[in-house]
Backbone as CSV, one residue per row, in Angstrom:
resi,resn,N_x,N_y,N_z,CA_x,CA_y,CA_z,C_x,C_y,C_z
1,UNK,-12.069,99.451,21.787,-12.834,98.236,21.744,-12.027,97.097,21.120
2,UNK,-10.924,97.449,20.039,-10.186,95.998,19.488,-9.922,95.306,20.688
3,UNK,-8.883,96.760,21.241,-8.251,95.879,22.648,-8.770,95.097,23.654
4,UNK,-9.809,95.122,23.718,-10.926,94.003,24.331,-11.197,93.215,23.765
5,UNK,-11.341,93.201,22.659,-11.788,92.029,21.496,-10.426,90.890,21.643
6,UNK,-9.603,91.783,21.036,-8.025,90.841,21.346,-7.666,89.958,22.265
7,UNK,-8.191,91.005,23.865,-8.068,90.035,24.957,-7.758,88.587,25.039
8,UNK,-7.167,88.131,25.372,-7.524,86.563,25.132,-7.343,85.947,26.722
9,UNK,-6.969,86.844,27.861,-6.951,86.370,28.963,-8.228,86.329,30.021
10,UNK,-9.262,87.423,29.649,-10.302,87.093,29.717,-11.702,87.327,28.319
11,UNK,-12.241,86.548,28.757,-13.561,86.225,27.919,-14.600,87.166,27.899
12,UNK,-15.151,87.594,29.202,-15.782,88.389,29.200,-15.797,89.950,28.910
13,UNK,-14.667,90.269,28.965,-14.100,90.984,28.478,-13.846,91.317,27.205
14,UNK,-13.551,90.018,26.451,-13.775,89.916,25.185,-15.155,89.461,24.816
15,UNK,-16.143,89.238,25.210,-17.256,88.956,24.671,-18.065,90.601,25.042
16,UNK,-17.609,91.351,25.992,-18.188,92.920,25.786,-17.360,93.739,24.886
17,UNK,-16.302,93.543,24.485,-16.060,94.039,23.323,-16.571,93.670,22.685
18,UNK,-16.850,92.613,21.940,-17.719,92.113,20.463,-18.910,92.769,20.665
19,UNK,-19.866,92.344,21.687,-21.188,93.055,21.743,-20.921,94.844,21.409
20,UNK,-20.105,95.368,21.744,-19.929,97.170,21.536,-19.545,97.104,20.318
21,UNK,-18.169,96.131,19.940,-17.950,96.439,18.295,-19.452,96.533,17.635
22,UNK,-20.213,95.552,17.697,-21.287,94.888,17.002,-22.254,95.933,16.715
23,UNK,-22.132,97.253,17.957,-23.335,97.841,17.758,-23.367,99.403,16.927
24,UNK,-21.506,99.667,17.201,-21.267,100.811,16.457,-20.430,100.489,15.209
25,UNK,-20.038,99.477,14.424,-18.781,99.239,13.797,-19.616,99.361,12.533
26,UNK,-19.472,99.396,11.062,-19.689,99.231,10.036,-19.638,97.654,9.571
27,UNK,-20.933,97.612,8.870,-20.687,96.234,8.758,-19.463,95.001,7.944
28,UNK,-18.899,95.369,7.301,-17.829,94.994,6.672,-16.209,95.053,7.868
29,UNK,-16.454,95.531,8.782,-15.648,95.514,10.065,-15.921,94.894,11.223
30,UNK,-17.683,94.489,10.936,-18.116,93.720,11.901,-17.579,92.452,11.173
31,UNK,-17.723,92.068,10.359,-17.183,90.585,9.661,-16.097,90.437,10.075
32,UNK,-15.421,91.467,9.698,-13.628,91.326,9.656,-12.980,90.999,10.713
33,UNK,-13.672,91.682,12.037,-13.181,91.398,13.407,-13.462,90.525,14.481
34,UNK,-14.638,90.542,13.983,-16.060,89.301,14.999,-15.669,87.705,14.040
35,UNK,-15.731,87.553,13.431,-15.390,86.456,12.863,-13.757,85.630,12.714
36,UNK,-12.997,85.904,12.912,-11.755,85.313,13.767,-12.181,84.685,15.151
37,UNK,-13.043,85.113,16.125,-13.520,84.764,16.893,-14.207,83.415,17.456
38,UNK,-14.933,82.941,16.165,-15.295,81.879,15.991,-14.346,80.623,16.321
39,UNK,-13.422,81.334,16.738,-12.062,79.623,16.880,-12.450,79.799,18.485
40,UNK,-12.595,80.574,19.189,-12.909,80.554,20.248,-14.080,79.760,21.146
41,UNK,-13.874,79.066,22.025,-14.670,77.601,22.230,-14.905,78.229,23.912
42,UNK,-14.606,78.935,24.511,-14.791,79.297,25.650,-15.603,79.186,26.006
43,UNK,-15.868,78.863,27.193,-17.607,78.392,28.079,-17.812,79.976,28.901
44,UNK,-19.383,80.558,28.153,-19.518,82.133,29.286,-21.414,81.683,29.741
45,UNK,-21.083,82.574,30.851,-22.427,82.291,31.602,-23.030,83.260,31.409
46,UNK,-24.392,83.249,31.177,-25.674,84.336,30.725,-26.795,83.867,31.416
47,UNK,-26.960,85.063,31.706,-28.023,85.108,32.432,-29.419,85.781,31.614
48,UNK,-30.616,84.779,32.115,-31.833,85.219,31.124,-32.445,86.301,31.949
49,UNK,-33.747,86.857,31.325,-34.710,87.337,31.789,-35.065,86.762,32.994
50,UNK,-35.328,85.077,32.653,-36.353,84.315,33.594,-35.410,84.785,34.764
51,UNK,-33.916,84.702,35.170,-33.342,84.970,36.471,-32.363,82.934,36.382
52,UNK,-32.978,82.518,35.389,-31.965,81.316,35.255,-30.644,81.864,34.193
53,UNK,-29.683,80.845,34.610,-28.187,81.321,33.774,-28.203,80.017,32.627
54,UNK,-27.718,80.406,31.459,-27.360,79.414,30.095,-26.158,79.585,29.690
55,UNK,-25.597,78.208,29.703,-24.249,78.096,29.194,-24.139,78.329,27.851
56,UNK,-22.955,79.232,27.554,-23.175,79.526,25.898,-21.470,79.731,25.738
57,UNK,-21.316,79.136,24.621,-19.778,79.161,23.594,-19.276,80.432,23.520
58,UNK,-18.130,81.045,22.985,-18.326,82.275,22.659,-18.411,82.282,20.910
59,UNK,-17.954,80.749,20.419,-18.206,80.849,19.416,-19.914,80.981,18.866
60,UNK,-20.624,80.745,19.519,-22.013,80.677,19.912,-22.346,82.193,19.661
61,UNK,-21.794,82.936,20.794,-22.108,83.925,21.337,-21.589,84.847,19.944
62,UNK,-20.552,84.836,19.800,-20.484,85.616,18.131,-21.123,85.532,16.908
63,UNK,-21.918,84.110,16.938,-23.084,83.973,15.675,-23.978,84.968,16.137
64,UNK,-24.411,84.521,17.135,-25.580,85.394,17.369,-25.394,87.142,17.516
65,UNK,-24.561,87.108,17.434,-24.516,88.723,17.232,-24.364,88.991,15.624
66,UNK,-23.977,88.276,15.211,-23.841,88.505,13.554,-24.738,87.749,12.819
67,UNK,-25.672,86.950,13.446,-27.125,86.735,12.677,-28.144,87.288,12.872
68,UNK,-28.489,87.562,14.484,-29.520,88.174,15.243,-30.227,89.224,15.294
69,UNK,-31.186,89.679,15.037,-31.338,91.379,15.220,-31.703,91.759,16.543
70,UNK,-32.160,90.631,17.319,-32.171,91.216,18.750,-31.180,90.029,19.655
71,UNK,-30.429,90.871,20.825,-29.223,89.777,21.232,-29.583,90.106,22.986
72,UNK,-29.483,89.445,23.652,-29.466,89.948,25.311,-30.212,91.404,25.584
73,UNK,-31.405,91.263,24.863,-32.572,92.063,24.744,-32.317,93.124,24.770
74,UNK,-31.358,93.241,23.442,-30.718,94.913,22.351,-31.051,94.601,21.226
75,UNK,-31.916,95.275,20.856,-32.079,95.542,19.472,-30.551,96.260,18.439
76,UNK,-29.897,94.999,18.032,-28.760,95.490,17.231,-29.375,96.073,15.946
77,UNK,-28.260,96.860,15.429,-28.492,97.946,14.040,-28.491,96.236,12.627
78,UNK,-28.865,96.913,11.965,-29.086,95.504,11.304,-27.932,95.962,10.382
79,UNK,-27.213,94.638,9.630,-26.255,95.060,8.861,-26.260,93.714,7.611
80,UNK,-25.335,94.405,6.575,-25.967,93.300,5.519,-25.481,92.190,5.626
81,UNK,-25.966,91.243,5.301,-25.107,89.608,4.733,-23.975,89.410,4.258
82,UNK,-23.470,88.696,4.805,-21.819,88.101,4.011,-22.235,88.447,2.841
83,UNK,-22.691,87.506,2.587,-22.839,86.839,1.631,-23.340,87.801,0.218
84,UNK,-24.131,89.179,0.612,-24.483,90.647,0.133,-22.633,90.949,-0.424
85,UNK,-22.393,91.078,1.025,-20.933,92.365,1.044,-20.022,91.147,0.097
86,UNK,-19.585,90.126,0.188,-18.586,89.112,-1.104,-19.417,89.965,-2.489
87,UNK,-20.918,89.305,-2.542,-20.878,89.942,-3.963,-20.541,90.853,-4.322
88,UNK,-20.836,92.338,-3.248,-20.403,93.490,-3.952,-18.912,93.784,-3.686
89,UNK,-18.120,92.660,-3.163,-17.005,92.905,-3.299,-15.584,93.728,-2.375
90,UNK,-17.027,94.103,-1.486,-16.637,94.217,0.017,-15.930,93.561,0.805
91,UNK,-15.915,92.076,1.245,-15.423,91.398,1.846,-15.134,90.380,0.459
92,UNK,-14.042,89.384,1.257,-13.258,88.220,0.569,-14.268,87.520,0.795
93,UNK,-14.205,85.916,0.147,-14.731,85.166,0.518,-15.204,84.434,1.669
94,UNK,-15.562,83.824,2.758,-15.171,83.001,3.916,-14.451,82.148,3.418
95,UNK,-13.380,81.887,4.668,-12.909,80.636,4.436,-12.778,80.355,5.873
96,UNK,-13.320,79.084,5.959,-13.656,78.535,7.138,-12.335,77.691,7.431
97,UNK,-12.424,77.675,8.753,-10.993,76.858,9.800,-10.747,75.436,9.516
98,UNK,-12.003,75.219,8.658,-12.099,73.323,8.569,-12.520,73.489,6.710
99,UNK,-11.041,73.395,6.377,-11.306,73.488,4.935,-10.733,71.685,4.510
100,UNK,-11.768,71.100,4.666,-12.035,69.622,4.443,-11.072,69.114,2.696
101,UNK,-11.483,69.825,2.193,-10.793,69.511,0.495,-9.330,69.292,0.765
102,UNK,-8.741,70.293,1.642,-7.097,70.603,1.365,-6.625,69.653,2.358
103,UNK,-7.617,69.635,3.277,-6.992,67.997,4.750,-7.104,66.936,3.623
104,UNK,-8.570,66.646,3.336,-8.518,65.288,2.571,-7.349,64.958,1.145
105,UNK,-6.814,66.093,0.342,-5.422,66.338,-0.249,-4.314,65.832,0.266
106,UNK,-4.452,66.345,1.350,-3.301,65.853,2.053,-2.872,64.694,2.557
107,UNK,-4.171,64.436,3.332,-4.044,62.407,3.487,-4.082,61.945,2.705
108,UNK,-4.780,62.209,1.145,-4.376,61.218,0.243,-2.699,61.319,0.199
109,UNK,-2.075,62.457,-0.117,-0.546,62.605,-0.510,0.164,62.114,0.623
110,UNK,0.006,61.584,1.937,0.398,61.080,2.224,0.552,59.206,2.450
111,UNK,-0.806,58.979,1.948,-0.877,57.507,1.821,0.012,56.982,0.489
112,UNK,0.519,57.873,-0.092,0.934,57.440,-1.505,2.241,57.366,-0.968
C-alpha cells in the first residue's frame, strides 16, 4: 500500500492507497503517511450515491479520511486525534507547509 501512496504519476491510485492505508494502518502511521499528502492539490472525480460526480482535491480527499468516521459510505475504524497522540507523545508536533512566522522573518531580513 506505501507504494501506491507514493505514486505520484497517478492519483487515483494514490488516493486508493490512502483510503486502504486509512482502514488497516495504526493510527500514529495513519498521521505519518496520509499527511505529507496534503501538498497534493490534484483534481479527482467522485462519484455520489445520487449517480452525480463531485470534484474533490486530494488534499480534500485526505482530510476527510483523517477527520471522518464515515468516508464514500465506509464506516472507517476510528482513531485518535493529533492532537491526543502529540500529547502522549506519539507523534511530533504538526508543522504545517505555510509556516507564516519564519516567511515573515525572512522578509523582514531581507528589507534590512
Amino acid at each position: 500500500m506505501l507504494e501506491f501512496i507514493k505514486n505520484k504519476d497517478y492519483k487515483y491510485i494514490r488516493a486508493l492507497g490512502a483510503f486502504y492505508w486509512r482502514l488497516i494502518a495504526q493510527a500514529k502511521d495513519v498521521y505519518k503517511v496520509l499527511e505529507p499528502l496534503y501538498s497534493d492539490y490534484r483534481r479527482l472525480v467522485i462519484r455520489k450515491d445520487s449517480g452525480l460526480f463531485e470534484d474533490l482535491h486530494m488534499d480534500e480527499f485526505i482530510d476527510n479520511l483523517l477527520r471522518d468516521e464515515l468516508f464514500c459510505d465506509v464506516t472507517l475504524p476510528r482513531i485518535s486525534k493529533r492532537h491526543v497522540l502529540e500529547e502522549e507523545g506519539v507523534l511530533e508536533p504538526y508543522q504545517s507547509a505555510l509556516n507564516i512566522q519564519d516567511d515573515n522573518d525572512e522578509f523582514q531580513e531581507e528589507l534590512k
